[in-house]
C-alpha positions in Angstrom: 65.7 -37.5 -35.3 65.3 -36.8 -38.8 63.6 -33.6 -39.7 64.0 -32.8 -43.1 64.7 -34.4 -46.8 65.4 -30.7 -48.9 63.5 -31.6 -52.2 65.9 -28.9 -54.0 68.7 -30.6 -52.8 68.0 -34.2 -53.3 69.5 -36.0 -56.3 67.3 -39.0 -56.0 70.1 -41.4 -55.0 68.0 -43.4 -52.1 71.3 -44.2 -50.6 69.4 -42.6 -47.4 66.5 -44.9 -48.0 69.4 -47.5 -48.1 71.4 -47.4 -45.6 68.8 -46.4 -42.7 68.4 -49.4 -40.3 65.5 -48.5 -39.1 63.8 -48.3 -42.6 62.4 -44.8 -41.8 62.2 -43.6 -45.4 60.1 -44.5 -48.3 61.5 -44.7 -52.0 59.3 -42.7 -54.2 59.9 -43.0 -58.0 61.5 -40.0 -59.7 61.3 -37.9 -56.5 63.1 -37.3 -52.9 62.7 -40.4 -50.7 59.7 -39.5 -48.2 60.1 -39.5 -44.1 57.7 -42.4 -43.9 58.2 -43.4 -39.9 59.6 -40.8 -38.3 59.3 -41.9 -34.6 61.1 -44.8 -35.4 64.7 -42.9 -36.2 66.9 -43.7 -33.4 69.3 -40.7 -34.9 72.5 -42.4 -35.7 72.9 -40.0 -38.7 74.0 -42.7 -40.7 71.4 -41.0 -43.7 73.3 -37.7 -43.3 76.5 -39.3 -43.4 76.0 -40.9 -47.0 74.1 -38.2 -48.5 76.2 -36.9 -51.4 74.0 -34.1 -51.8 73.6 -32.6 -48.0 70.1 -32.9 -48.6 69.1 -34.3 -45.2 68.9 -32.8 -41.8 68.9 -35.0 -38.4 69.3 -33.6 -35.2 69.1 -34.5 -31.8 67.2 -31.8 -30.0 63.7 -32.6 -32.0 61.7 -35.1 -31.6 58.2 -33.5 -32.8 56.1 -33.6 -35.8 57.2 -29.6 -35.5 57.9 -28.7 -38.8 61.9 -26.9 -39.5 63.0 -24.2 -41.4 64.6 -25.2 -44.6 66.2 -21.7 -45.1 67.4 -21.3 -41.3 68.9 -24.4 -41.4 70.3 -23.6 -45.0 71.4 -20.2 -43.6 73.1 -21.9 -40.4 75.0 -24.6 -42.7 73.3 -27.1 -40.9 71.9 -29.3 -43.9 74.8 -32.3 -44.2 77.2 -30.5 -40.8 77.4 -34.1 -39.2 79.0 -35.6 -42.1 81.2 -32.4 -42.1 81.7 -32.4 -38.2 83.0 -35.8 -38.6 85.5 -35.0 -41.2 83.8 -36.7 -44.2 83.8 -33.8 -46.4 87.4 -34.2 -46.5 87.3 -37.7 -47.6 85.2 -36.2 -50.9 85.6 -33.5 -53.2 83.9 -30.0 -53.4 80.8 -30.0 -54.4 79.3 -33.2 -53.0 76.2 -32.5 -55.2 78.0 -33.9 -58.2 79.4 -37.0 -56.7 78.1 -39.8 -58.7 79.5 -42.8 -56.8 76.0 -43.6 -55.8 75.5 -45.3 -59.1 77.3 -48.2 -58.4 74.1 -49.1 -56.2 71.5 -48.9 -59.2 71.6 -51.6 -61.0 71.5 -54.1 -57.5 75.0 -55.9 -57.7 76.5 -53.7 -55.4 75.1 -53.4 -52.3 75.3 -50.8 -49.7 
């Protein structure tokens, strides 16, 4: 399930918002996207997959309005380790934070 959005990390991309078919988060204008139904991730981790910024954490071992630790998970190198696990981090340079390809979705021709 989805636990966590980091605001510090979040570049505002919404390719989580996107690309979540269970429309789980909310787009909020100029800010991180917002967990809006939680119950209603299935946790496929596709969110942490496309985040360019590891900004998101899902895991399957919560399922509970509990609320995480941003710094233990930060600590632990949790924040983005699916997409990592998987190998995706290879496919992408250092320092995901700067990848810009997310862009391409902005102006609505390309879709995700």
């Amino acid at each position: 399930m989805i636990e966590l959005i980091s605001a510090a990390r979040c570049i505002k991309c919404d390719l989580c918002v996107a690309v979540c078919p269970d429309r789980v988060f909310d787009s909020v204008p100029k800010e991180a996207p917002r967990i809006a139904r939680k119950s209603d991730c299935q946790t496929c981790f596709l969110c942490e997959l496309y985040c360019p910024a590891d900004a998101l954490y899902v895991s399957p071992h919560f399922a509970s309005d509990d609320a995480v630790d941003e710094a233990d998970l930060i600590a632990r190198d949790l924040l983005g380790s699916y997409r990592r696990t998987l190998g995706w981090a290879n496919a992408k340079p250092r320092a995901t934070h700067l990848d810009l390809s997310y862009r391409m979705f902005e102006d609505g021709t390309v879709q995700p």
